[in-house]
C-alpha positions as CSV (number, residue, x, y, z in Angstrom):
1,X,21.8,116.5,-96.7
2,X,24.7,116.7,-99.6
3,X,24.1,114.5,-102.6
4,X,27.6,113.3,-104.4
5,X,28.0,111.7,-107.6
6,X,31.4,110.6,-107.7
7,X,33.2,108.0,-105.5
8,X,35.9,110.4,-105.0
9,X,33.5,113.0,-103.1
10,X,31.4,110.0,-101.3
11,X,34.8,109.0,-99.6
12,X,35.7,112.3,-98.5
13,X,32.5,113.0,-97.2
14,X,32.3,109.2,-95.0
15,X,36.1,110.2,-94.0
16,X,35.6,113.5,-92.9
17,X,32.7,111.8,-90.5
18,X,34.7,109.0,-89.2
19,X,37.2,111.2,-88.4
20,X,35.1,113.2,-86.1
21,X,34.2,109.7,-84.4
22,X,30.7,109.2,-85.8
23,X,29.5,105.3,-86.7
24,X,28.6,105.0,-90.2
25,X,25.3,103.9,-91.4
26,X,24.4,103.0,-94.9
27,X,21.4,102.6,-97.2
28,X,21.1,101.3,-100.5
29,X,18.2,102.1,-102.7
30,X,17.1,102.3,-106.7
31,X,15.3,105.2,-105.6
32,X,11.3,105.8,-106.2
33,X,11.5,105.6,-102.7
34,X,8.3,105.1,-100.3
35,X,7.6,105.2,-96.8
36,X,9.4,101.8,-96.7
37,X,12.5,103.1,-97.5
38,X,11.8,105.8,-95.4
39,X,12.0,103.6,-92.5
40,X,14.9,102.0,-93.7
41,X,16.8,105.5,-93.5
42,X,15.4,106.0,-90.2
43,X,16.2,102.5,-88.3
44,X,19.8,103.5,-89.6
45,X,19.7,106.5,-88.0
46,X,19.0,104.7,-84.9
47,X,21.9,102.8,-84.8
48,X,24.8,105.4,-86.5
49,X,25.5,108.8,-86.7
50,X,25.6,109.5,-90.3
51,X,23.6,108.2,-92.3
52,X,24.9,107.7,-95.9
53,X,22.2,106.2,-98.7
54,X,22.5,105.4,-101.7
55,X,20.3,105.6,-105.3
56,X,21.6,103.7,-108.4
57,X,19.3,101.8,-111.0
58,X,21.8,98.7,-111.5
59,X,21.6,97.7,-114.7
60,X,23.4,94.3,-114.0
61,X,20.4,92.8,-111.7
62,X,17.8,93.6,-114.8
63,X,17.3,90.5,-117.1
64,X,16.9,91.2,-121.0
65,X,12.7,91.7,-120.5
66,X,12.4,93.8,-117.3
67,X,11.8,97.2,-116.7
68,X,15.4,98.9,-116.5
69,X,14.7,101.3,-118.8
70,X,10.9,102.2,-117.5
71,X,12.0,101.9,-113.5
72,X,10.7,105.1,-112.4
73,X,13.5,107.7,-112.0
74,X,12.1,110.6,-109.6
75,X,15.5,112.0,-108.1
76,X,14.3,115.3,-106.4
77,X,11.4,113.5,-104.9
78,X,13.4,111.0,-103.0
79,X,15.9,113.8,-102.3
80,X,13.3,115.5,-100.2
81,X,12.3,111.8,-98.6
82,X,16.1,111.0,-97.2
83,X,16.7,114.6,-96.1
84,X,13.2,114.2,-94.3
85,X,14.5,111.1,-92.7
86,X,17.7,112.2,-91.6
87,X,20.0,111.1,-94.0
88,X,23.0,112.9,-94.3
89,X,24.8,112.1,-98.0
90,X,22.9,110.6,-101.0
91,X,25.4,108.6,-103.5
92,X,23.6,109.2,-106.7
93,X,26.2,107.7,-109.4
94,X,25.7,107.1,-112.9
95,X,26.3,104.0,-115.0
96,X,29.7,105.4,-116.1
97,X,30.5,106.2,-112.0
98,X,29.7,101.9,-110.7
99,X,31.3,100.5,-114.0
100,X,33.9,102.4,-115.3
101,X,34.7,100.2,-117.7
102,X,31.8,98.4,-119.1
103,X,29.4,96.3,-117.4
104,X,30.7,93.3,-120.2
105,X,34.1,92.4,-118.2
106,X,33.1,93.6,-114.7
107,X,34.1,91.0,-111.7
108,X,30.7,89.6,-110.5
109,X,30.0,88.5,-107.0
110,X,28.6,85.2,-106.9
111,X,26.5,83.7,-103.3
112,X,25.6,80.3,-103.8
113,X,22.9,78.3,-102.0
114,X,20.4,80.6,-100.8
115,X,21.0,82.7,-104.2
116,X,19.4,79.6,-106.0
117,X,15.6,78.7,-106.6
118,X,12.7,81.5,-105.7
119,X,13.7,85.0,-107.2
120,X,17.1,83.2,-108.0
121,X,15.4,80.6,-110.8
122,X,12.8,83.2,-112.0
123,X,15.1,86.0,-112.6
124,X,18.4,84.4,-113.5
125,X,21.8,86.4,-113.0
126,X,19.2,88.6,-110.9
127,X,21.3,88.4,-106.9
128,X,24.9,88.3,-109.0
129,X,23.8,91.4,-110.1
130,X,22.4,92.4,-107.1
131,X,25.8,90.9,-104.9
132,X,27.9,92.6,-107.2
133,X,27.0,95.9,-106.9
134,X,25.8,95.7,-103.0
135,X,29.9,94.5,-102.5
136,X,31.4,97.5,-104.6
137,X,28.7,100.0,-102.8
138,X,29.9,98.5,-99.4
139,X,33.8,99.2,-100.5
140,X,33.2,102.2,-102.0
141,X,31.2,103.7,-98.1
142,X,32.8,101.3,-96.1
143,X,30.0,101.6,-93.0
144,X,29.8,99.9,-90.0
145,X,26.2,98.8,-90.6
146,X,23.6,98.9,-93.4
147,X,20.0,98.3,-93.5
148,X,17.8,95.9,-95.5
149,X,14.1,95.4,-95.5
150,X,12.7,91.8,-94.6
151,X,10.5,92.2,-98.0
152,X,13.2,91.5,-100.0
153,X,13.9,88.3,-98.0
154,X,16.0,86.1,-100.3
155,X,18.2,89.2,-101.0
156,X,18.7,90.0,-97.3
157,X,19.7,86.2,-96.8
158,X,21.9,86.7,-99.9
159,X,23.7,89.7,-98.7
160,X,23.9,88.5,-94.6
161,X,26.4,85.2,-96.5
162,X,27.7,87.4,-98.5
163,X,29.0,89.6,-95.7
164,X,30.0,86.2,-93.6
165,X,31.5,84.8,-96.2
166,X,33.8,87.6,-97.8
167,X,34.5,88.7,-93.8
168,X,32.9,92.3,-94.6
169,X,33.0,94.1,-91.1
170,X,29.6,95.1,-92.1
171,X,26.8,94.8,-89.3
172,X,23.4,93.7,-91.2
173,X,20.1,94.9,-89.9
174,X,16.8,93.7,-91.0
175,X,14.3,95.7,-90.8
176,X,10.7,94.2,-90.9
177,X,8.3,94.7,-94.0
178,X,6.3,98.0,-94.3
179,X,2.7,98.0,-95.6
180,X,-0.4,99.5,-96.5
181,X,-3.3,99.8,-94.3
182,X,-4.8,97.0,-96.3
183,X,-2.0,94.7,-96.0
184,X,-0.2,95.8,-99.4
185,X,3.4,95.3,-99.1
186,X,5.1,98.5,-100.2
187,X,7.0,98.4,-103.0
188,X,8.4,100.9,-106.0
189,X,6.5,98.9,-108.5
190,X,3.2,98.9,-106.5
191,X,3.1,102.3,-108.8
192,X,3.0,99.7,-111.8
193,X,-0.8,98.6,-110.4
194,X,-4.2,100.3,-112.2
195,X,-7.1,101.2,-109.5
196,X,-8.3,97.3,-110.1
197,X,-5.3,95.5,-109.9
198,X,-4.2,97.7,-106.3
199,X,-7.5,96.5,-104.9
200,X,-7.0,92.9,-105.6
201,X,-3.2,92.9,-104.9
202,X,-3.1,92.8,-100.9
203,X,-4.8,89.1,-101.4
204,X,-1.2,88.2,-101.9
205,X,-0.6,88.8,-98.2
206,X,-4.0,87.5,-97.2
207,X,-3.4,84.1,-98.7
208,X,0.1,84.1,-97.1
209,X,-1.3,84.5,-93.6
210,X,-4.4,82.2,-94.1
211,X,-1.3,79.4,-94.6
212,X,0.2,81.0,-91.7
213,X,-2.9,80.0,-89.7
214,X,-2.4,76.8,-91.4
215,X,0.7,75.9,-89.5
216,X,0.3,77.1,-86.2
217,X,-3.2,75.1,-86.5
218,X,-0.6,71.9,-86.9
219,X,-0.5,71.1,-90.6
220,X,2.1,70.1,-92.5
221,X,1.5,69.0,-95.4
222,X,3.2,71.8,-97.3
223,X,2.1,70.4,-100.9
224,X,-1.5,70.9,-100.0
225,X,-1.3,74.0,-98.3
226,X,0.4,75.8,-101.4
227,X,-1.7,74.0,-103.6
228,X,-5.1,75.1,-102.2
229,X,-3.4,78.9,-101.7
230,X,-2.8,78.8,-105.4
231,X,-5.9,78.2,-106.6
232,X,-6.9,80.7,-104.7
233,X,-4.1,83.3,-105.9
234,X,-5.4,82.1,-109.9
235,X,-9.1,82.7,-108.8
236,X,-8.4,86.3,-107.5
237,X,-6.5,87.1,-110.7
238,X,-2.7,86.7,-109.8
239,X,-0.3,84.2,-111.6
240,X,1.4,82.6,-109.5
241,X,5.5,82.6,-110.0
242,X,6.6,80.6,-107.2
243,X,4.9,79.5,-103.3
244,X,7.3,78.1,-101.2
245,X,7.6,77.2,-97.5
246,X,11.3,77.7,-96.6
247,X,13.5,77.2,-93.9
248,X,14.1,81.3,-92.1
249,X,18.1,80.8,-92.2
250,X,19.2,78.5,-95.4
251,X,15.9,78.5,-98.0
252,X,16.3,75.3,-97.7
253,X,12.5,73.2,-98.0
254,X,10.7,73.3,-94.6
255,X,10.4,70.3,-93.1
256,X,8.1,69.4,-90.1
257,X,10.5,69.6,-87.4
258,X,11.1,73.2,-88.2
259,X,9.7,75.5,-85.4
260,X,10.6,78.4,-87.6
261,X,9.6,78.7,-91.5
262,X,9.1,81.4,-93.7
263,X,6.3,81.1,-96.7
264,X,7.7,83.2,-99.5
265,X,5.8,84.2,-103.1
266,X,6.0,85.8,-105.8
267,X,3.6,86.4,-108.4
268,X,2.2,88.9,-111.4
269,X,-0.5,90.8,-111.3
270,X,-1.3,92.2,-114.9
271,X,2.3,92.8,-115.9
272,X,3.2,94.0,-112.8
273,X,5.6,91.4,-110.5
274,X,4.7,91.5,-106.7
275,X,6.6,89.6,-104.1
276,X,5.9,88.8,-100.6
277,X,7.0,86.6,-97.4
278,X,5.9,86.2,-93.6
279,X,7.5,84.2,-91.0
280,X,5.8,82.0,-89.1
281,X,7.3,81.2,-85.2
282,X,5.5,78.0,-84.1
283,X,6.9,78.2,-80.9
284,X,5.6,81.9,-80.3
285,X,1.8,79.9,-80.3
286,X,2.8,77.8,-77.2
287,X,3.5,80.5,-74.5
């Protein structure tokens, strides 16, 4: 694996490979990387020849109180990960590399609609920042596909319009979520947990299935669902952020009629944010 910092050598390096005919596969990361990124690397590799990835801590999708400037930072590590993996370039720009001129008077991308709400109300200017530098990354290696996980599932949403809408001839692969034994979603700031909090944090997922079972046992009254899940998310220590039952495809509120929904939440544990979704097919439960 080669690891570029400049935008100059990451071109030269995706040209020289699409000139020898080989698809183009991209992944980007903020590094720290786990075995869910590993398997984001790997589901690339499965659809492209070369496999370019990516690692840049974007300040622009970090509001004024988050943790830019503690977000762990462990280069060599994840350097050892992608090559593992099969990646063949790493993109590891600085600050000065993605915004060459300031971050103050740089273009942003904007995705309305299923940018909004969730994530989008908690962590505002969070998916501009996010949009913004996914669409210069996407310029800058130009690949035929890139690879998302389903964890992140407002930002996959946000980037799959952002593709249709700007006309990117970008293919966008979801990859489902990756988790502990115990259920755990995996996540760079799982680190963030002490032994106490990582024990009680995979009742996030729990409580997301027990509404799961919920719906496919035919209730639909959303309101009490998330309102009995949250006390129980308050009682086991989280606090809650948001608990929504969306629509899959717009984010829009889930209605009755909707075979398909997704239950999405986010909520801190101690100081540490965790978020978490599952999809629920109601028509899967009738065959």
């Amino acid at each position: 694996m080669i690891t570029v910092k400049t935008v100059a050598e990451l071109r030269s390096a995706v040209a020289a490979a699409r000139a020898a005919g080989q698809r183009i596969g991209f992944v980007p990361t903020m590094g720290n990387l786990h075995a869910g990124h590993v398997a984001l690397v790997s589901e690339a590799g499965r659809h492209a020849d070369f496999v370019v990835a990516s690692i840049f801590v974007n300040p622009l999708q970090f509001g004024a109180h988050e943790d830019l400037d503690t977000y762990p930072r462990t280069l060599a590590a994840d350097q050892e990960k992608l090559n593992g993996a099969g990646c063949q370039l790493l993109f590891a720009p600085g600050v000065e590399q993605m915004y060459p001129d300031g971050m103050a008077g740089q273009t942003r991308v904007s995705v309305p609609g299923v940018s909004e709400g969730l994530c989008g109300a908690s962590r505002p200017g969070h998916f501009e920042g996010v949009a913004t530098v996914v669409t210069k990354l996407f310029n800058m290696v130009q690949p035929d596909l890139a690879v998302f996980g389903e964890k992140d599932f407002q930002q996959l949403a946000v980037i799959r319009k952002l593709v249709r809408d700007l006309d990117l001839p970008i293919e966008i692969v979801g990859l489902p979520t990756v988790r502990a034994a115990d259920g755990l979603a995996l996540s760079s700031r799982n680190g963030y947990l002490d032994e106490a909090q990582r024990a009680i944090a995979p009742q996030l997922f729990a409580t997301l299935g027990e509404i799961a079972a919920a719906l496919r046992a035919g209730q639909n009254d959303h309101a009490a669902l998330l309102a009995r899940a949250e006390t129980t998310l308050r009682q086991a220590g989280f606090e809650p952020d948001y608990l929504e039952i969306r629509h899959p495809l717009t984010l829009q509120p889930a209605i009755a009629a909707d075979r398909q929904r997704v239950i999405l939440a986010a909520a801190r544990l101690g100081n540490t944010r965790l978020i978490d979704n599952l999809l629920v097919d109601l028509d899967a439960t009738a065959c």
